[in-house]
C-alpha positions as CSV (number, residue, x, y, z in Angstrom):
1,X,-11.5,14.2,-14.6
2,X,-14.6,12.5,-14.6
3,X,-14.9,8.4,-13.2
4,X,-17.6,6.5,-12.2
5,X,-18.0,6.1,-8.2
6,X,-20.3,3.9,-6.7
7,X,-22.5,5.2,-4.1
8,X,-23.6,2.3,-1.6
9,X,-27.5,2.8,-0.3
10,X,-28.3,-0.4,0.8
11,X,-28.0,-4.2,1.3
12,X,-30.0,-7.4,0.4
13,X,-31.2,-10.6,1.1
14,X,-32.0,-13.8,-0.6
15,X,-35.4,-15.0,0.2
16,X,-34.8,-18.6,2.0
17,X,-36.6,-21.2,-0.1
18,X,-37.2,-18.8,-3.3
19,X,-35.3,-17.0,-6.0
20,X,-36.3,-13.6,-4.6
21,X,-34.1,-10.8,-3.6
22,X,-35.5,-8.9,-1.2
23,X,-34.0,-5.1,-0.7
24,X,-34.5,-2.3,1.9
25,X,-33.7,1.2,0.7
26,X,-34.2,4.4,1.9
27,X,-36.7,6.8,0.4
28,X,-34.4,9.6,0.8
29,X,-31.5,7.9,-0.9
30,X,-33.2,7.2,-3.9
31,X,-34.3,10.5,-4.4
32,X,-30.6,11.5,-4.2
33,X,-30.3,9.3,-7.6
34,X,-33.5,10.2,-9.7
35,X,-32.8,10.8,-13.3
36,X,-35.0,12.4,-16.3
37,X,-35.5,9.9,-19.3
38,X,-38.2,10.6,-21.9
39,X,-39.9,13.3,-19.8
40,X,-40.4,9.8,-17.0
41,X,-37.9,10.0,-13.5
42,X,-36.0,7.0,-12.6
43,X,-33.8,5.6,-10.8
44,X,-31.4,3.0,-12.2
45,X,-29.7,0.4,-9.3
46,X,-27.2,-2.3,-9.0
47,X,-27.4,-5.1,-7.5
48,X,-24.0,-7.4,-6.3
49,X,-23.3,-10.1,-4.7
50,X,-21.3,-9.8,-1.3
51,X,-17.8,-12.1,-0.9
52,X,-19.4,-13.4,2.6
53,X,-22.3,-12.2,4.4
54,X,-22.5,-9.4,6.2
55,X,-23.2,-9.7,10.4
56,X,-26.9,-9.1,9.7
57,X,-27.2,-11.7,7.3
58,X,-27.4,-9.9,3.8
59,X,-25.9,-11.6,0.8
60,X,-26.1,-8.6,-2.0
61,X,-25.3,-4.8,-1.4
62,X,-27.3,-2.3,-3.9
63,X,-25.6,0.8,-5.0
64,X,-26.1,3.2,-7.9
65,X,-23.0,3.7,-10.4
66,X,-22.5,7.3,-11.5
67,X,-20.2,9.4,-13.6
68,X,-19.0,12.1,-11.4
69,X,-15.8,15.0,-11.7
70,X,-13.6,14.5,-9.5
71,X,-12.4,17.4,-7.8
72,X,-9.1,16.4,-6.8
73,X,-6.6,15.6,-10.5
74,X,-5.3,12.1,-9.6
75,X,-2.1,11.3,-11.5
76,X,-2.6,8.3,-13.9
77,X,-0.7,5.6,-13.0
78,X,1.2,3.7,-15.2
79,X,0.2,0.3,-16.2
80,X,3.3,-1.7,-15.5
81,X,3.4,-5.0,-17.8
82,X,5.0,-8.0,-16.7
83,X,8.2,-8.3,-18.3
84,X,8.2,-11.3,-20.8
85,X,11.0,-14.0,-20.1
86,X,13.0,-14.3,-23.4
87,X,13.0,-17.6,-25.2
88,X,16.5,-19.1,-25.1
89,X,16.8,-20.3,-28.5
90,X,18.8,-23.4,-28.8
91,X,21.7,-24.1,-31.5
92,X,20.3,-26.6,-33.5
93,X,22.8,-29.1,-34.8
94,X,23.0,-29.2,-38.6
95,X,25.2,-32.5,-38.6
96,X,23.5,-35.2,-40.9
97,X,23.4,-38.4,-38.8
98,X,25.7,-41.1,-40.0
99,X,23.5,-44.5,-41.5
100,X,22.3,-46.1,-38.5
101,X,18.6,-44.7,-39.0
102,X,16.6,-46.9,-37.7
103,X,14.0,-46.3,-40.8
């Protein structure tokens, strides 16, 4: 069964006073990740924002999203939807009022 993992190769940081994000990746890494496109190698990134900052100050983490076979069958969980609560309908009264309408 083939899903998409993500496979983490860095982090990132916001440049103080500018809307730059700076990363630091290793060579080797990337290398890992090099595709073929029109005869041209590349390497295609993604960049996301952390929750909180990590101890070391970075704000994004930079991964590459692949589809990979997985070796191990997972069973496919069922999606379990939340049960609707019925409407209670309410007997509406059919009984004509008598003449004091007030229009």
């Amino acid at each position: 069964m083939k899903k998409f993992v993500k496979n983490y190769i860095g982090k990132a940081k916001k440049v103080e006073g500018l809307e730059i994000i700076k990363l630091n990746l290793k060579i080797a890494d990337l290398v890992k990740f090099a595709h073929k496109y029109n005869e041209e190698d590349y390497i295609s990134l993604e960049v996301a924002k952390l929750q909180t900052p990590d101890n070391f100050g970075h704000d994004y983490t930079v991964y590459v999203n692949r589809l990979e076979e997985s070796e191990v069958n997972e069973p496919v969980k069922p999606v379990e939807t939340p049960k609707k609560k019925r409407a209670t309908s309410k007997k509406v009264s059919n009984d004509v009022p008598s003449g004091d309408i007030p229009f």
